[in-house]
C-alpha positions in Angstrom: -19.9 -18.5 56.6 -20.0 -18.4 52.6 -16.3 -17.1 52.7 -15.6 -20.6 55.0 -17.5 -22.7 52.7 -15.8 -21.3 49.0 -12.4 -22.0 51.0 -13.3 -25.7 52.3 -14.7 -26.3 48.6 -11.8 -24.6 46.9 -9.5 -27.1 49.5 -11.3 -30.4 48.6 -11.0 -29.6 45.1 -6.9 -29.4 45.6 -7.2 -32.6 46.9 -9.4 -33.9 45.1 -6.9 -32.6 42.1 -4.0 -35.3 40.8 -0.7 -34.2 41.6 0.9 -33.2 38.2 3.6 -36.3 37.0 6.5 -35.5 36.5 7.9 -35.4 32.2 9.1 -38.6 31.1 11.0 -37.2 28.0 13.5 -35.0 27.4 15.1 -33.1 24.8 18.5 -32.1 24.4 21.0 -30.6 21.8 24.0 -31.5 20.5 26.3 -29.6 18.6 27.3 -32.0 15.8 25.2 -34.3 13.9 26.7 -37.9 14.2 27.7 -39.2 10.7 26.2 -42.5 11.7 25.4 -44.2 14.5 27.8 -47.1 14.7 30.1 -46.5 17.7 32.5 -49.7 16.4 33.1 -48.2 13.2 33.3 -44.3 13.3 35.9 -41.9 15.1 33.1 -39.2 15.6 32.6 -38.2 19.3 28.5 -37.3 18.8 28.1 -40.8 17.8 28.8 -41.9 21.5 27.1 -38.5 22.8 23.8 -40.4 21.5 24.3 -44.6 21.6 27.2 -45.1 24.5 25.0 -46.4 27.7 21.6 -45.6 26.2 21.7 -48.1 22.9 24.6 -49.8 23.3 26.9 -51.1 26.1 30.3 -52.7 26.6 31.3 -55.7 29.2 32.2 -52.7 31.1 31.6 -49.0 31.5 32.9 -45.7 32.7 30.7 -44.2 35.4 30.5 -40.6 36.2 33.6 -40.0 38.2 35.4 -42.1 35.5 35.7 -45.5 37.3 35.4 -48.6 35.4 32.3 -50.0 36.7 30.3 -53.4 35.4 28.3 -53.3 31.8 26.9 -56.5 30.8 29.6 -58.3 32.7 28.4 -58.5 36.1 32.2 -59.3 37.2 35.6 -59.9 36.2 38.7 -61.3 37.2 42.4 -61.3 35.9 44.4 -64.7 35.6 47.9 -65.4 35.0 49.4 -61.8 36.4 46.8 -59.9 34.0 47.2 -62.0 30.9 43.7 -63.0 30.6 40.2 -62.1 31.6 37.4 -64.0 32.7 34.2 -61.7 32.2 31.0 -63.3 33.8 27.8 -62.1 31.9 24.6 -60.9 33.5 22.1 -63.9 32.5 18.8 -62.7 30.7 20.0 -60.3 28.5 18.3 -59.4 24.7 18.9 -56.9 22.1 16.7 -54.7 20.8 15.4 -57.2 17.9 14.8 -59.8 21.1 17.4 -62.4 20.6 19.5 -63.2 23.1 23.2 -62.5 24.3 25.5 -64.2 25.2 29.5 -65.4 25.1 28.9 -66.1 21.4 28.0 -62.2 21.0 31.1 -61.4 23.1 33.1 -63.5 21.0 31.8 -62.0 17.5 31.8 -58.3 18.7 35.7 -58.4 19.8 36.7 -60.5 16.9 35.0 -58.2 14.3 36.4 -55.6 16.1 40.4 -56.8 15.8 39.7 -58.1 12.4 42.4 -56.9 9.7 39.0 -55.4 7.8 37.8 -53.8 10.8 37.2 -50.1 10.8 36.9 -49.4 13.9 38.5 -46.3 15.0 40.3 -47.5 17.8 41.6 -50.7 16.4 44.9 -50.4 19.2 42.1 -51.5 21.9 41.8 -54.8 21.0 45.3 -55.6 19.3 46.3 -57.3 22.5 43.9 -59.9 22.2 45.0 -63.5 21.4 42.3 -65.5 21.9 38.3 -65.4 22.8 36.7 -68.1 23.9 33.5 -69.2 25.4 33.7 -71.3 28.9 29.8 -71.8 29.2 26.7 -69.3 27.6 27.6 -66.5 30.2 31.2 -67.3 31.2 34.0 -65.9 28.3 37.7 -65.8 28.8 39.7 -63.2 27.0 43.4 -64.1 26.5 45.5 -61.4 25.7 49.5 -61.5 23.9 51.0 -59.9 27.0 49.6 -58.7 30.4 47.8 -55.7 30.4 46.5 -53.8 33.6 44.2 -51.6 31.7 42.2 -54.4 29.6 38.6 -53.4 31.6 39.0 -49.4 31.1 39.5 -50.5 27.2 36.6 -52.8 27.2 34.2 -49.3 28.8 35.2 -47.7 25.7 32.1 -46.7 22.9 34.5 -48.9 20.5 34.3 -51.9 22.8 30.4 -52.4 23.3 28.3 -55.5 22.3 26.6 -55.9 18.6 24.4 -58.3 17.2 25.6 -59.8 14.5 21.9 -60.3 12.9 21.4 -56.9 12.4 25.2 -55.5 11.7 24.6 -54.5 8.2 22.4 -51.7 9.5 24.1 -50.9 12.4 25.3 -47.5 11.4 21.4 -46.3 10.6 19.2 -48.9 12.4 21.3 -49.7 15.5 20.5 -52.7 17.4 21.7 -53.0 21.1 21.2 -54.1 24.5 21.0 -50.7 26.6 18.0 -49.1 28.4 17.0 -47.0 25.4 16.0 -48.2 21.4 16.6 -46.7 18.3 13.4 -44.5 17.6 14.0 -42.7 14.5 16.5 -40.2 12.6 15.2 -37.5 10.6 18.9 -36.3 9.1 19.6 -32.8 10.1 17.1 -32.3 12.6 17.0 -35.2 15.5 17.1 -38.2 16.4 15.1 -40.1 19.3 15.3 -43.4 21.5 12.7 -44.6 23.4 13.0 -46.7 26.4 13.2 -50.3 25.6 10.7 -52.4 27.7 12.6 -55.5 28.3 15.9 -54.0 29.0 17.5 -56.2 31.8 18.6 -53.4 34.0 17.4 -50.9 36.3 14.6 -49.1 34.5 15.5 -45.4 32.9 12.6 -43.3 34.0 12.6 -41.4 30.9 10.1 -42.8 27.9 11.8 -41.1 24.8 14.9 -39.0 24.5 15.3 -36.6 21.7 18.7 -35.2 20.7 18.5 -32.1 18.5 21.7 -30.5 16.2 22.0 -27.1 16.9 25.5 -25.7 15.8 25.0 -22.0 15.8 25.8 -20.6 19.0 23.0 -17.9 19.0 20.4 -20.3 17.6 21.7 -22.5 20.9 20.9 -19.7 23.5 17.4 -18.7 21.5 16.6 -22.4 21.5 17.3 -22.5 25.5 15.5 -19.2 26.6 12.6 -20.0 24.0 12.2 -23.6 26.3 12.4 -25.9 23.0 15.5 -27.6 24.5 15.6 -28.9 27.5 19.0 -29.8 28.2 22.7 -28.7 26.2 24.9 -30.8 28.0 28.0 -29.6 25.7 26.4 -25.9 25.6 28.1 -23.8 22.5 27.8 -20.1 23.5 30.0 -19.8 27.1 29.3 -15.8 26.2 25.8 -16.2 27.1 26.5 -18.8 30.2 26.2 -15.7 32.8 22.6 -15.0 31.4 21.4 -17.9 32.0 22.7 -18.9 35.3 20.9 -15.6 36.1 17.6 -16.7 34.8 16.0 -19.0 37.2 14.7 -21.8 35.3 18.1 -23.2 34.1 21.7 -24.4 36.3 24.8 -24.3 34.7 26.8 -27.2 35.0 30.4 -26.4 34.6 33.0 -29.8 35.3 35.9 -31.1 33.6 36.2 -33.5 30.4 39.0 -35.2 28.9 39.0 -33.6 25.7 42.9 -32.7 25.2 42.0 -29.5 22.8 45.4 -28.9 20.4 46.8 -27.4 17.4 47.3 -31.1 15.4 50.3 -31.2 13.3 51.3 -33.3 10.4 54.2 -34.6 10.7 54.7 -35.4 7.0 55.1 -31.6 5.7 58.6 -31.3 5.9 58.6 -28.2 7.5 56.7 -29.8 10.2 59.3 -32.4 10.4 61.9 -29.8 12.0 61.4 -30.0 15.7 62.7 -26.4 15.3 59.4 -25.4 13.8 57.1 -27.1 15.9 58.9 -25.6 18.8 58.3 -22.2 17.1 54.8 -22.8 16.4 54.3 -23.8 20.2 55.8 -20.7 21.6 54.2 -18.7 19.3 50.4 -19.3 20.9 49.5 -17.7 24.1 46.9 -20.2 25.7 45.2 -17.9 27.6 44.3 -15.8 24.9 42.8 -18.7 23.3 41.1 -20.0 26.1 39.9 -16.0 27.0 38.5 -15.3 23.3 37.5 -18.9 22.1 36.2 -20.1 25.6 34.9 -17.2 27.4 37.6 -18.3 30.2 36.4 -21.5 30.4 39.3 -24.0 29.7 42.7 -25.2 31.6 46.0 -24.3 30.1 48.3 -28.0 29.2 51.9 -28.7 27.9 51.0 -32.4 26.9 48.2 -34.8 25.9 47.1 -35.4 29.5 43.8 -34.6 31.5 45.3 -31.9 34.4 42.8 -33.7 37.0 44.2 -36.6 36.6 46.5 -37.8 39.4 49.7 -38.7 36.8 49.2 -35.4 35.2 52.5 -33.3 35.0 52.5 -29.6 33.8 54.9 -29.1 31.2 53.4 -25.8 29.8 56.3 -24.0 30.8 57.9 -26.2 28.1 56.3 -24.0 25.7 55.3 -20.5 27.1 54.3 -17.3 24.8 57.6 -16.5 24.0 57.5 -14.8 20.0 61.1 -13.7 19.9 61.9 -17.6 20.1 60.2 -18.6 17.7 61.3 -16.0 15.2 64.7 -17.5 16.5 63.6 -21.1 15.7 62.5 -20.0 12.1 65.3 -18.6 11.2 67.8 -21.7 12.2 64.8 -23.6 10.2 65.5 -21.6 7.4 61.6 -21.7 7.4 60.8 -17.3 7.8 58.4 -17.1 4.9 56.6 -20.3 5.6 52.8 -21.0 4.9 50.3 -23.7 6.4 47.1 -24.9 6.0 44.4 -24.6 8.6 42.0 -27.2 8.5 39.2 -26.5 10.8 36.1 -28.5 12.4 32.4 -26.6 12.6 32.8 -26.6 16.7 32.9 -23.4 18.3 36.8 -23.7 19.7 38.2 -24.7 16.5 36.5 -21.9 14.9 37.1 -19.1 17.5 40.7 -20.3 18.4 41.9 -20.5 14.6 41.1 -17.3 14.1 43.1 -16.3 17.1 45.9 -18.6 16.4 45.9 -17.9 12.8 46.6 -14.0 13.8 49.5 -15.7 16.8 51.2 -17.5 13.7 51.6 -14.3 11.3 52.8 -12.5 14.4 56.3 -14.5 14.1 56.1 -14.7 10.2 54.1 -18.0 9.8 50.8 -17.6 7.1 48.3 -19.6 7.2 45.4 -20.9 4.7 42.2 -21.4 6.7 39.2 -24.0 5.4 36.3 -24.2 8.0 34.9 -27.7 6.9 32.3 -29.3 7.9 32.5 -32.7 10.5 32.0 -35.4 7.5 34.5 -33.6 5.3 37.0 -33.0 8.6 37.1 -36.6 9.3 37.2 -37.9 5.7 40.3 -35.2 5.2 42.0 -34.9 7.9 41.6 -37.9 10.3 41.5 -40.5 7.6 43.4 -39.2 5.0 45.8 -37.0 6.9 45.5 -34.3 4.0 46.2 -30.8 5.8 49.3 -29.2 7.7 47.5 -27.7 10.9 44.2 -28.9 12.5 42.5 -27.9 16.1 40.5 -30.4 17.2 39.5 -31.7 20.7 40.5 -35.3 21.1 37.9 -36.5 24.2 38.6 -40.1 24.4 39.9 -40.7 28.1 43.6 -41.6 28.6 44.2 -41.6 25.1 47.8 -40.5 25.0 48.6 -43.8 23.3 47.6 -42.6 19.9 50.9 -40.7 19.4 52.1 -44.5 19.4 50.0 -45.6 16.2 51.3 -46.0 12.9 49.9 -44.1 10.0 47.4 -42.2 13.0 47.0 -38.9 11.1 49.8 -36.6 13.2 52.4 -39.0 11.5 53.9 -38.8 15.0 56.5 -41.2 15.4 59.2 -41.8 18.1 60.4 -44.8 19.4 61.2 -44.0 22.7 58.0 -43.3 23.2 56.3 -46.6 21.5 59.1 -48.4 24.1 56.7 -46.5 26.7 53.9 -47.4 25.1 55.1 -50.8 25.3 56.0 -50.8 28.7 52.9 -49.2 29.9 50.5 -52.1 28.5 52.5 -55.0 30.5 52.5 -52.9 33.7 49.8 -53.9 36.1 51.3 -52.0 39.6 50.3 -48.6 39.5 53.1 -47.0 40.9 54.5 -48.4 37.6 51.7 -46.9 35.2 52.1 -43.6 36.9 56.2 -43.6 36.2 55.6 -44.6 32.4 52.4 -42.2 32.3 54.8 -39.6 33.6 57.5 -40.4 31.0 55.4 -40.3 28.3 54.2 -36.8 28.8 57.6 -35.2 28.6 58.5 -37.1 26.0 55.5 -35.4 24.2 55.9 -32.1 25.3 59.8 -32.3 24.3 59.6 -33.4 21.0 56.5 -30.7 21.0 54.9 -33.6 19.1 51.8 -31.0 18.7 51.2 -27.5 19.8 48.8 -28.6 23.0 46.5 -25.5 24.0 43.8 -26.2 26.7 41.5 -29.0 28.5 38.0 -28.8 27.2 36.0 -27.6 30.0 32.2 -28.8 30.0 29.8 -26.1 30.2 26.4 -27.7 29.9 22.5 -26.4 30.3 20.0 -27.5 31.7 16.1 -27.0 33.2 16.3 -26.5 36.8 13.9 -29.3 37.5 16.2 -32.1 35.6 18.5 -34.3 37.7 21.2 -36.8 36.6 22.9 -35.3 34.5 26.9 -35.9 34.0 28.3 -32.8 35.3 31.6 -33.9 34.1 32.4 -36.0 30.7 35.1 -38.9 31.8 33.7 -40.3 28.6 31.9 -38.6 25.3 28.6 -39.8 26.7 24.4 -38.2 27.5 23.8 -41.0 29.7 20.4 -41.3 30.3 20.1 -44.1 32.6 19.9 -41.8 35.8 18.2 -38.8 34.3 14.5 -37.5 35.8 12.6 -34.5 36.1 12.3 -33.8 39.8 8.4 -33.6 40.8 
């Protein structure tokens, strides 16, 4: 009878007993520090990793499986066969500091962004743009130089989202926007944190803060993750130690695609590097797989030109440049360029490290020397992407559909080709898609035949996480942490 009553007691008091609630923050880690956190006016990928969909948004946005879905314009519609836009705004929509937006926001966010002072890294996005103009408070019309199907996928870029123009001389610090999640604080070199922002206009995030933490190293990545400080790596570091953790039961492993084209850069303005005939050599002188084996831990797809292999236009022009050494000794010598030495700039991610190593041994195989510098990100993008001072770079360009940069002027490959800006052209007045994919298609051989850059492999995402998280983007159409769907399951 006393066993009976300590079990009815012992049962009243579990239900007596609160269910635990479920966390409502999260931490997660990130390789790179951002150098600042204005998306409209840096080129660095962990900038967007923190703000893009959680501080800031566009009129539109890229959704997981890479559609362009609505941001703050609840609809759209094209007019005159794609020549301009009419974007209809969600009404009751604030900023951070509480004032309001609206067309005239619209209006001074793409004009500042296509100003000849702007610095915003992808400048070519809004170059079509004639006009902006406010029909009524939540009604703008965007007319555009020539017709151009792919005006809503430009608008979901990190470059394209809304600012307030009261608080953009603090943007890159203090950023003000309109998303789900405010700027908390940044304590430079350690973290930085949002916390949910009570009058956002959407659909509440169920998460309260979000801390994002900078761990480079890849061993101090894996401690961090089996000592539980982190809760999530979405872009994890160490794919070495990926089959230890899917093994442990507290963590899954996502594994999905990204669109970061991952290539050996070249610039064109070394002379040497001028010489198709060198290019080519350099090309045939790196064996993918062995870069994808030893920097990736296997994780990677091979590609022959700056295009995402799941996407439908993709063509596979890797046998364009296939391992072949005795080539490119061949090439080198027509070049007259046997003895030649290069500089190899490198970034502080883990696949620019590992693979120039690896390529750097590929390159003296066939008589090419090279002169590594590992810099670090702020010194790589001041260097090399602004100032286009080195001769070989690896790098991981993760901007979706982005093969139009090899169509910029003074863009730091110093690729130029006009048979491919004619493509270019073409591409941005097409609207059919059967017409996109034919130029899309074109412009990848024209690439991969003028070996415009040695390409190597498609970033693969292998990401971490607690087993009890959900919402997470398994794959990366866009360099995003999206929190907007993230929760711990109960």
């Amino acid at each position: 009878m006393f066993a009976r009553f300590m079990q009815a007691a012992a049962m009243a008091t579990v239900l007596a007993t609160p269910a635990l609630a479920a966390p409502d923050s999260i931490t997660l880690a990130m390789v790179l520090e951002p150098p600042n956190l204005d998306p409209t006016g840096g080129a660095a990928a962990a900038i967007d990793e923190v703000v893009y969909a959680n501080v800031f948004e566009g009129l539109t946005r890229i959704g997981p499986d890479g559609s362009v879905q609505p941001g703050l314009a609840e609809s759209w519609q094209a007019e005159d066969g794609g020549k301009s836009y009419v974007f209809h705004l969600h009404p009751g929509v604030t900023f951070h500091d509480g004032s309001a937006f609206d067309a005239q926001d619209v209006i001074f966010s793409l004009d500042r962004a296509r100003a000849p002072d702007s610095t915003n890294a992808q400048k070519a996005l809004f170059e079509g743009i004639e006009t902006v103009e406010a029909v009524d408070p939540t009604t703008v019309r965007v007319t555009l130089k020539a017709p151009d199907g792919g005006f809503p996928f430009k608008m979901a870029w990190g470059d394209a989202v809304m600012v307030d123009e009261a608080s953009i001389q603090n943007i890159a610090t203090k950023p003000v926007g309109t998303g789900p999640f405010r700027f908390g604080e940044w304590r430079q070199g350690d973290h930085i944190r949002l916390d949910a922002f009570d009058d956002y206009w959407g659909g509440k995030p169920a998460l309260k803060t979000a801390t994002f933490r900078f761990i480079s190293d890849p061993s101090a990545a894996f401690a961090a993750m089996m000592a539980g400080d982190i809760d999530a790596f979405p872009i994890y570091p160490a794919p070495e130690t990926l089959s230890q953790l899917q093994a442990d039961p507290r963590f899954k492993v996502l594994v999905g695609t990204t669109e970061g084209e991952t290539i050996l850069a070249m610039n064109h303005k070394n002379p040497a590097l001028a010489d198709i005939r060198v290019r080519q050599a350099i090309a045939h002188a790196i064996n993918r797989q062995e870069i994808i084996d030893g920097a990736m831990f296997g994780y990677g797809t091979p590609i022959g030109t700056h295009f995402a292999p799941h996407h439908p236009d993709y063509v596979d022009l890797t046998g364009k440049s296939q391992h072949d050494p005795e080539q490119s000794r061949k090439l080198l010598a027509e070049a007259g360029a046997e003895n030649l030495t290069l500089r190899l700039a490198l970034p502080p991610t883990p696949y620019a490290r590992r693979g120039g190593e690896i390529i750097a041994a590929e390159l003296r195989a066939v008589g090419i020397q090279t002169q590594i510098t590992n810099m670090e990100w702020a010194q790589w993008l001041e260097q090399v992407f602004k100032n286009a001072d080195y001769d070989l770079t690896i790098i991981s360009h993760v901007e979706p559909m982005d093969i139009d940069i090899y169509g910029r002027k003074d863009y730091y490959f110093n690729y130029r080709n006009p048979a491919f800006d004619e493509v270019m052209t073409l591409l941005n007045a097409a609207t059919e898609p059967a017409d996109r994919s034919t130029l899309l298609k074109q412009a990848q051989e024209i690439l991969a035949g003028d070996y415009a850059n040695a390409f190597l492999f498609q970033l693969a995402k292998t990401g971490v996480a607690k087993a009890e998280i959900k919402g997470l983007w398994e794959n990366t159409p866009m360099p995003a942490n999206d929190l907007t769907a993230v929760y711990w399951k109960e």
